[in-house]
BAFI-3210 file (N, C-alpha, C; in Angstrom, 3 decimals, decimal comma, padded with zeros to 6 digits):
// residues 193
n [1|2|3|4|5|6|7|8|9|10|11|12|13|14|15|16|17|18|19|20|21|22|23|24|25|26|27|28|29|30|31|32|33|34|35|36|37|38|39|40|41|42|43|44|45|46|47|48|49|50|51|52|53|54|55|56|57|58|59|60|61|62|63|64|65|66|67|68|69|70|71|72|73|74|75|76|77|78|79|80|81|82|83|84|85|86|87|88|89|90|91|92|93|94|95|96|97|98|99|100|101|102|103|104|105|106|107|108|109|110|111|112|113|114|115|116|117|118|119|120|121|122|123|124|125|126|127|128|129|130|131|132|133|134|135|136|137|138|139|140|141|142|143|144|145|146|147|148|149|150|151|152|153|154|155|156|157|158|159|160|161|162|163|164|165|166|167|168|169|170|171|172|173|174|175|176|177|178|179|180|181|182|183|184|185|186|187|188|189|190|191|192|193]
n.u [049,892|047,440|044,074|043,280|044,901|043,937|041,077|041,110|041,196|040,691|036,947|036,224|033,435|032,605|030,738|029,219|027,236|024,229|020,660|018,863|020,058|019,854|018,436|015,274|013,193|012,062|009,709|011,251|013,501|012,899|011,167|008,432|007,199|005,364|002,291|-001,008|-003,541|-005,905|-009,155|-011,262|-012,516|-011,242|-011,133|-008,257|-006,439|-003,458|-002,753|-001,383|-001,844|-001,535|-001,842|-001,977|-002,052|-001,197|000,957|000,533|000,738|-002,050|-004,889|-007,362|-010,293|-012,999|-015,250|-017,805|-020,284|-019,818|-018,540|-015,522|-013,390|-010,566|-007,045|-004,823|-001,325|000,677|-000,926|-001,798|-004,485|-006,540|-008,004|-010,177|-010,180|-011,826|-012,655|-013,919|-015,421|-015,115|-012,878|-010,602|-010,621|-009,611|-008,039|-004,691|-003,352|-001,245|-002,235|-001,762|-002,871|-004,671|-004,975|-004,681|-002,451|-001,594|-000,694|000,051|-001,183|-002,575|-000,485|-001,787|-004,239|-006,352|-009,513|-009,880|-009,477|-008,291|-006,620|-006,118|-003,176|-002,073|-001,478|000,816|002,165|003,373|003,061|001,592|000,818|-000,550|-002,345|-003,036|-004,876|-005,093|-003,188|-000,807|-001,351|000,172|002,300|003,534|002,499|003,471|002,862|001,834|000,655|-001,158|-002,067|-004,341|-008,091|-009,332|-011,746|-010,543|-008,397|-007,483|-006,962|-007,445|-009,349|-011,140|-010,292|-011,610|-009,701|-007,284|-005,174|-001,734|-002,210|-000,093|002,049|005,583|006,533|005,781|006,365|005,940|002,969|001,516|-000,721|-003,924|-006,976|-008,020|-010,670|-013,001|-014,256|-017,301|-018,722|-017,915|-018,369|-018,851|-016,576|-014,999|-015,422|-014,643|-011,812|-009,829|-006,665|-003,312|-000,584|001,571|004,821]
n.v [-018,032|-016,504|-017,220|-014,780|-012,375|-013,054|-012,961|-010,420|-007,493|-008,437|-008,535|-006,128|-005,895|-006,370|-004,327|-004,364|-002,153|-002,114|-002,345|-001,961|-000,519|002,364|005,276|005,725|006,206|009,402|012,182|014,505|013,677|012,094|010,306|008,400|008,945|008,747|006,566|008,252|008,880|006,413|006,264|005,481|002,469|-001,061|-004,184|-005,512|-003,027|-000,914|000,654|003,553|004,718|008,238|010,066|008,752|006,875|004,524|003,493|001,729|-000,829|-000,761|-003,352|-002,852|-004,788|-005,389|-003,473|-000,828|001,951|004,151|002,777|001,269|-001,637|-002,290|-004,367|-005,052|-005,655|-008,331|-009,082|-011,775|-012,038|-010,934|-008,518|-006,075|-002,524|-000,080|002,438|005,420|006,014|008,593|009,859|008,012|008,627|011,178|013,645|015,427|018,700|017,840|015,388|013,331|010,918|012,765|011,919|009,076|007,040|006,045|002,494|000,830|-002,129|-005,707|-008,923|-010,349|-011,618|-008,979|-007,744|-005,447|-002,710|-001,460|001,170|001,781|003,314|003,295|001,217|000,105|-002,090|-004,520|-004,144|-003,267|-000,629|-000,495|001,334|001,105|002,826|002,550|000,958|002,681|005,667|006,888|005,319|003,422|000,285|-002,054|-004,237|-007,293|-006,565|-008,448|-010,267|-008,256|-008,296|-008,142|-006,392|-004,364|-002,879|-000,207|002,838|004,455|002,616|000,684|-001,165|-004,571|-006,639|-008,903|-008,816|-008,502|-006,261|-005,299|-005,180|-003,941|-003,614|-003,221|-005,117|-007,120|-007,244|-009,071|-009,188|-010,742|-012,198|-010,151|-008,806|-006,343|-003,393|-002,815|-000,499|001,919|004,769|005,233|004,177|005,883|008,831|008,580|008,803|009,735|008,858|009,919|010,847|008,505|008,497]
n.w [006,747|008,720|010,545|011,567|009,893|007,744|007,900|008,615|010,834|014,332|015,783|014,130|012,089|009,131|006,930|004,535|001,927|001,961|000,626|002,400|004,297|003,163|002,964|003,070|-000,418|-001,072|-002,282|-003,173|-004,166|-006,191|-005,400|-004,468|-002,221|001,119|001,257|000,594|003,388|003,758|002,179|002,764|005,121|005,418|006,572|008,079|007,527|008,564|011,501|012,760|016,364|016,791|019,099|021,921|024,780|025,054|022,398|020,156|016,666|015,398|013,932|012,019|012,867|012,125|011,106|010,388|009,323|011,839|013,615|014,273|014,897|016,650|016,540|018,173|017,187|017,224|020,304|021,828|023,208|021,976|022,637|022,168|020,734|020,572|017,797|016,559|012,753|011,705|012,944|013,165|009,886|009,727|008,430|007,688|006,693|005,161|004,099|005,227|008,294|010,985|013,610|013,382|011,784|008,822|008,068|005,918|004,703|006,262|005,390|002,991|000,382|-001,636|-002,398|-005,081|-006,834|-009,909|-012,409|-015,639|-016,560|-018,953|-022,467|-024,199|-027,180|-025,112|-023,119|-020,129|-018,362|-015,078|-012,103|-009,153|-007,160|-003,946|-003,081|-003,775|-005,362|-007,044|-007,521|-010,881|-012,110|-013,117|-015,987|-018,060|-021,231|-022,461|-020,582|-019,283|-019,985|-022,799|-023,477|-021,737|-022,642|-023,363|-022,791|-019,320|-018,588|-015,832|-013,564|-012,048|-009,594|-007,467|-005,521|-003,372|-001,437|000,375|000,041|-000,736|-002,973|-006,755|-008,204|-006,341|-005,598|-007,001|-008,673|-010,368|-011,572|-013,276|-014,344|-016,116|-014,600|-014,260|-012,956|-014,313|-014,537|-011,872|-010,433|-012,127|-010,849|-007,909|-007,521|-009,658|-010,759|-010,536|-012,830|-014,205|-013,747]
ca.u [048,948|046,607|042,769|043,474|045,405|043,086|039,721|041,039|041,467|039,074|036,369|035,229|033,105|032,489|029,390|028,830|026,080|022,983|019,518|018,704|020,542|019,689|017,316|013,422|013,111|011,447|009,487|011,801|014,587|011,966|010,373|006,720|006,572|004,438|001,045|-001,976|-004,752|-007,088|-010,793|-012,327|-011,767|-011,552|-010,404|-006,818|-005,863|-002,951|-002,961|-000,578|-002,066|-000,738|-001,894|-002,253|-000,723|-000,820|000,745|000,867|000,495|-002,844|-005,266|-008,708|-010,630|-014,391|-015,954|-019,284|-020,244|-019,563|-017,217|-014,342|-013,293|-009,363|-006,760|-003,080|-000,420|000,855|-001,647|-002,917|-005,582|-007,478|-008,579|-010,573|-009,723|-012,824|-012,394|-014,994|-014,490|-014,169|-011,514|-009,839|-010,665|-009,755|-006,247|-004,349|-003,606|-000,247|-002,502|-001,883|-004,010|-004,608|-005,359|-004,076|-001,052|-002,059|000,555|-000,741|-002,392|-001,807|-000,275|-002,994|-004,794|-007,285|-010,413|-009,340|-009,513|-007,459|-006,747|-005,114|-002,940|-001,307|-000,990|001,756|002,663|003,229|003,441|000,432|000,690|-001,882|-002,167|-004,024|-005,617|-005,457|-002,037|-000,531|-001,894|000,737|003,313|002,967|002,458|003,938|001,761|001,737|-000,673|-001,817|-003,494|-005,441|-008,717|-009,886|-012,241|-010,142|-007,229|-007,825|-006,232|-008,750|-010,393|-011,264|-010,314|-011,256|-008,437|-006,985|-003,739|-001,560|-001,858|000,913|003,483|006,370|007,387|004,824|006,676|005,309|001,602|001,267|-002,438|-004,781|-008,217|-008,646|-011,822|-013,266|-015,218|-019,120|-018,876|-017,038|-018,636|-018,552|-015,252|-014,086|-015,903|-014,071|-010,451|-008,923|-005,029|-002,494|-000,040|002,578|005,811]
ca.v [-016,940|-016,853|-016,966|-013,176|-012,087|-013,192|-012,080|-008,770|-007,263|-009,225|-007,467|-005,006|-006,527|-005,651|-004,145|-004,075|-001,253|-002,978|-001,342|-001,922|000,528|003,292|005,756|005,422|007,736|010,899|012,607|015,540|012,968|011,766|008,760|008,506|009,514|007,696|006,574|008,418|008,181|005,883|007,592|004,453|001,733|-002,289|-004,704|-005,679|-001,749|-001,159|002,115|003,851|006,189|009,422|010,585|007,787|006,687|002,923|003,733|000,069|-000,873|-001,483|-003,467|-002,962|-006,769|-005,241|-001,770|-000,179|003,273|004,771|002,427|000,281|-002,210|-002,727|-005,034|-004,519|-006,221|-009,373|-009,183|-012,472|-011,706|-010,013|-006,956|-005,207|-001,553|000,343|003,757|006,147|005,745|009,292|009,759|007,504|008,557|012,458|013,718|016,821|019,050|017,602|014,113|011,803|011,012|013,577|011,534|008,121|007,130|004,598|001,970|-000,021|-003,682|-006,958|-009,364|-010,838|-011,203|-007,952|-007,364|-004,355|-001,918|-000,488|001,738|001,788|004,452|003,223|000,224|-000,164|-002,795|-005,828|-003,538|-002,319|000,630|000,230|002,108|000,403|003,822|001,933|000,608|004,042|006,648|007,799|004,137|002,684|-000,885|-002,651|-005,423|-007,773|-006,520|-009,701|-010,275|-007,593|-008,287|-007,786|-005,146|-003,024|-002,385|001,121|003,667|004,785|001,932|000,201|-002,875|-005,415|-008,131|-009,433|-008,756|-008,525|-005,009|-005,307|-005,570|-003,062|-003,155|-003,134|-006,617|-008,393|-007,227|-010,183|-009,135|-011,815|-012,363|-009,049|-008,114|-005,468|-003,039|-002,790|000,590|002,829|006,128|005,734|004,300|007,941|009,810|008,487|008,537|009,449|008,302|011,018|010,484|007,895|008,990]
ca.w [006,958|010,326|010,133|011,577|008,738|006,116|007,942|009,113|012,884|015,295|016,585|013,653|010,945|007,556|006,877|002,955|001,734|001,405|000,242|004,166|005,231|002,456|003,400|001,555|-001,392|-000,784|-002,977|-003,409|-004,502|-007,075|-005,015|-004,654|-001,213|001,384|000,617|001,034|003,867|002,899|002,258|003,211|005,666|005,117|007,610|007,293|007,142|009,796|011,724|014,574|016,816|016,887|020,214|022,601|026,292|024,514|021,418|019,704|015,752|015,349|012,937|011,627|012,793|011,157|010,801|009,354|009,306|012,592|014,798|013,675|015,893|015,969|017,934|019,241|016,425|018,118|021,236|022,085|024,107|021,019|023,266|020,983|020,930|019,041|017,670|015,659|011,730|011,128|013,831|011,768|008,431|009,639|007,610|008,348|005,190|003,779|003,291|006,186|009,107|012,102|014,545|013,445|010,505|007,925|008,139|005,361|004,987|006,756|004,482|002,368|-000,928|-001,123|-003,748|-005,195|-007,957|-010,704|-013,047|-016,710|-017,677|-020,922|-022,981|-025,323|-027,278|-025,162|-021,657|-019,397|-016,940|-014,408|-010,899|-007,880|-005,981|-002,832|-003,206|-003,956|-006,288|-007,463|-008,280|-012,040|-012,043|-015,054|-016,046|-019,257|-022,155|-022,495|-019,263|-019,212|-020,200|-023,853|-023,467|-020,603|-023,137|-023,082|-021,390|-018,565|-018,291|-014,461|-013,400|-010,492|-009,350|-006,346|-005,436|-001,896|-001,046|001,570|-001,083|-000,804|-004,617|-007,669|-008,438|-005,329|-006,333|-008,006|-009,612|-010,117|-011,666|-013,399|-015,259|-017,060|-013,958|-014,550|-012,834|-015,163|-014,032|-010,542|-010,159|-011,930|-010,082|-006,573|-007,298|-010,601|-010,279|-011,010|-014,458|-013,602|-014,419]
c.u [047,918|045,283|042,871|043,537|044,265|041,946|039,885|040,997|040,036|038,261|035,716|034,880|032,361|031,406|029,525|027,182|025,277|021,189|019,159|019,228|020,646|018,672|015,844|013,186|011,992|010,980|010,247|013,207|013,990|011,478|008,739|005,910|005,596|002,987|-000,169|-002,823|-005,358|-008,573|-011,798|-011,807|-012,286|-011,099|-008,957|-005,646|-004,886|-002,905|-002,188|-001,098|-001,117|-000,593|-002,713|-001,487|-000,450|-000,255|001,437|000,615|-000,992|-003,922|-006,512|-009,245|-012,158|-015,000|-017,146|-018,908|-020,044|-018,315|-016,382|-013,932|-011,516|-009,004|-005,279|-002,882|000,212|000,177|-002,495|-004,137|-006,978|-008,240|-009,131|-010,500|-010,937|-012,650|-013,957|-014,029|-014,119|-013,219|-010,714|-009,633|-009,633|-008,094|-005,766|-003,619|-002,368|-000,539|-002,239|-002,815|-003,488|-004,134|-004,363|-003,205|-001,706|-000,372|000,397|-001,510|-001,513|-001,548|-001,423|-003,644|-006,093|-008,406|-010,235|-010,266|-008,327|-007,486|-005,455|-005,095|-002,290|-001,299|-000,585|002,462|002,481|002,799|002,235|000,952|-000,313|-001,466|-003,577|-003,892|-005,232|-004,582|-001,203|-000,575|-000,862|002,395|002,505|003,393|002,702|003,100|001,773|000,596|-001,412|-002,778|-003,844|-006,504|-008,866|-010,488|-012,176|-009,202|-007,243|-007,308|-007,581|-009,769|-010,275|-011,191|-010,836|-010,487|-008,527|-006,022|-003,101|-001,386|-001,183|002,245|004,286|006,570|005,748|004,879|005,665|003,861|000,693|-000,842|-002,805|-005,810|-009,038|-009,742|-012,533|-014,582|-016,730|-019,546|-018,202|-016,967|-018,377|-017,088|-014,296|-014,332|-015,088|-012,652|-009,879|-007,566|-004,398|-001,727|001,402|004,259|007,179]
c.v [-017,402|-016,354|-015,131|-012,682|-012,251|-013,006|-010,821|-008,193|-007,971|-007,997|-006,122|-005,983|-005,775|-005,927|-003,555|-002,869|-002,063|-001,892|-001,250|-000,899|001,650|003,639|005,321|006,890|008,400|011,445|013,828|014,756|011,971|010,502|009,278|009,060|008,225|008,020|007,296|008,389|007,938|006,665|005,737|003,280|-000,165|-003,315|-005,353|-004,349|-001,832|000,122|002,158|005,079|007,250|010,238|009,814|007,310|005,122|002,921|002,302|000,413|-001,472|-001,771|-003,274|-004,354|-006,242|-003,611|-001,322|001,163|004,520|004,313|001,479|-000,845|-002,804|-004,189|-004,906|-005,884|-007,065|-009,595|-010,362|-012,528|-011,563|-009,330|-006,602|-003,652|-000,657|002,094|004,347|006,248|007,379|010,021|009,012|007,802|010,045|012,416|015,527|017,249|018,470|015,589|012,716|012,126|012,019|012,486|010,088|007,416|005,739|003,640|000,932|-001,518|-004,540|-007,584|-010,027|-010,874|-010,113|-007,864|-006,226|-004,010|-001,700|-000,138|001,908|002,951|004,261|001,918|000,738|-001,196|-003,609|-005,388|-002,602|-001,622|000,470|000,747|001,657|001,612|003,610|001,449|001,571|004,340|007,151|006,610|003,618|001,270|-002,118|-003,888|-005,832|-007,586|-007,884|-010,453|-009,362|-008,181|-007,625|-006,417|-004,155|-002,764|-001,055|001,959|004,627|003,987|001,197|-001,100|-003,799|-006,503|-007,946|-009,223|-008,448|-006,786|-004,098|-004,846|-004,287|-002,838|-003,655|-004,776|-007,623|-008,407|-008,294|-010,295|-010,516|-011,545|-011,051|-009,349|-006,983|-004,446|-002,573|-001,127|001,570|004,045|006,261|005,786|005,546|008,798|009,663|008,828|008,835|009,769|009,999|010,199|009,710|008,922|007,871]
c.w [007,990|009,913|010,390|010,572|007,917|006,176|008,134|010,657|013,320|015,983|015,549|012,052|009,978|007,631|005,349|003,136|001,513|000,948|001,887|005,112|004,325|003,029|002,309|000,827|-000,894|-001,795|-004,023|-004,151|-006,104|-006,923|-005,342|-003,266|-000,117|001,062|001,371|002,130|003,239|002,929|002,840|004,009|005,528|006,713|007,208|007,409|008,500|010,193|013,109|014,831|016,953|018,433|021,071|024,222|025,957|023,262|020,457|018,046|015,828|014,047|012,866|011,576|011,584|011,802|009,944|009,393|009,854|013,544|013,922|015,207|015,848|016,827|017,736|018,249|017,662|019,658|021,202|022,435|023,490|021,803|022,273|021,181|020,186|018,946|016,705|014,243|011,078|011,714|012,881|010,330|008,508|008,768|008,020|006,253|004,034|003,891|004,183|007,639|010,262|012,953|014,469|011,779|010,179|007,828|007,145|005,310|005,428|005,565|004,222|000,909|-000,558|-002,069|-004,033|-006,262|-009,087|-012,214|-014,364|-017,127|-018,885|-021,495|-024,011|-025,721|-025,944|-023,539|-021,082|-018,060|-016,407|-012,992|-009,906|-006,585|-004,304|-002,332|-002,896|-005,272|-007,129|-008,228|-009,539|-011,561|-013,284|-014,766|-017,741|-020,032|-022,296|-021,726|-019,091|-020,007|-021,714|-024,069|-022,443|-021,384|-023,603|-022,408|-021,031|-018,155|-016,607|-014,489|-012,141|-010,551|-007,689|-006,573|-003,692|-001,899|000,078|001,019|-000,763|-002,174|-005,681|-008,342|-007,344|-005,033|-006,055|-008,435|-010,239|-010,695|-011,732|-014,547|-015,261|-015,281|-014,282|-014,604|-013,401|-014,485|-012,660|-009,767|-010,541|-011,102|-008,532|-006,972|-009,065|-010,311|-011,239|-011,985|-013,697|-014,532|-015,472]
res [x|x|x|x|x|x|x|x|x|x|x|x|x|x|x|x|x|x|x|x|x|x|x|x|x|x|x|x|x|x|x|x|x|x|x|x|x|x|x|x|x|x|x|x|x|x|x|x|x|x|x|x|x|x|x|x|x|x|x|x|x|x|x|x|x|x|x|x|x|x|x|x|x|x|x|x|x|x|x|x|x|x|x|x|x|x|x|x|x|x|x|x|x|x|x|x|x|x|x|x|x|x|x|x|x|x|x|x|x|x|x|x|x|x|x|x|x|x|x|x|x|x|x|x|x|x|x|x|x|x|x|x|x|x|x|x|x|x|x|x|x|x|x|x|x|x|x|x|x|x|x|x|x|x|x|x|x|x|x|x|x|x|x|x|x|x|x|x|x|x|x|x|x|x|x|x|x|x|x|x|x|x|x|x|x|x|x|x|x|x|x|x|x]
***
């Protein structure tokens, strides 16, 4: 038998299904959809203009209350690119940005938020706002905090908020949020499914 024979005609190679080449669930297929514009901006955030003659990936370096200051994804140079933050912040009505597309965070650990919708038994549901609003986040009852075991209660941690999957998270150094009231008042998370 000839290496031919036993790999198969030369020249066309086997391409197994891989998740890589599946499309990304869709809400209508019962994904989660993509995430949100953000209502507020950090540095780290990644953003593609929408209507630009440079149209690059670009990142948030530092920002206050009126300008942001970005810079062009792999651009040595660090050009700084500065935009107005509510040009950036603006959203068009089905929830993503007018002007410029949230592409989410550089890789990194982030100071966050989040929010518990259920504990049961040994298994915590929480939902990181900021992450996406709308993915449950399985998490061990056990690390949660003592007095956040509650459903509704606020959390602060650290976690990479780059992550593609709720697995690669990896939450960190949660405790119990101070601000109860205000943190509802910005953002309460929709009901995981």
């Amino acid at each position: 038998m000839s290496i031919q024979t036993a790999m198969g005609s030369p020249g066309h190679a086997f391409i197994g299904h891989t998740k890589a080449l599946s499309p990304a669930p869709q809400t209508k297929d019962g994904g989660y959809g993509p995430p949100p514009h953000p209502l507020v901006l950090r540095p780290g955030q990644r953003f593609w203009p929408r209507t630009a003659t440079r149209r690059e990936l670009l990142v948030i370096r530092k920002c206050d209350e009126k300008r942001a200051t970005l810079s062009r994804v792999g651009d040595t140079s660090l050009a700084a690119v500065r935009a107005s933050v509510p040009r950036l912040l603006q959203t068009r009505a089905d929830g993503q940005g007018r002007h410029y597309q949230f592409h989410g965070f550089v890789p990194r650990r982030y100071s966050t938020f989040a929010y518990v919708w259920s504990i049961s038994g040994a298994q915590a549901v929480l939902c990181l706002p900021e992450w996406h609003p709308r993915r449950p986040v399985r998490f061990p009852a056990r690390l949660v905090p003592e007095p956040a075991r509650w459903q509704g209660a606020w959390l602060h941690l650290t976690c990479n908020l780059a992550a593609s999957s709720a697995a690669r998270l990896a939450p960190s150094d949660l405790a119990l949020a101070m601000e109860q009231n205000q943190l509802a008042s910005l953002a309460v998370p929709q009901v995981a499914r």
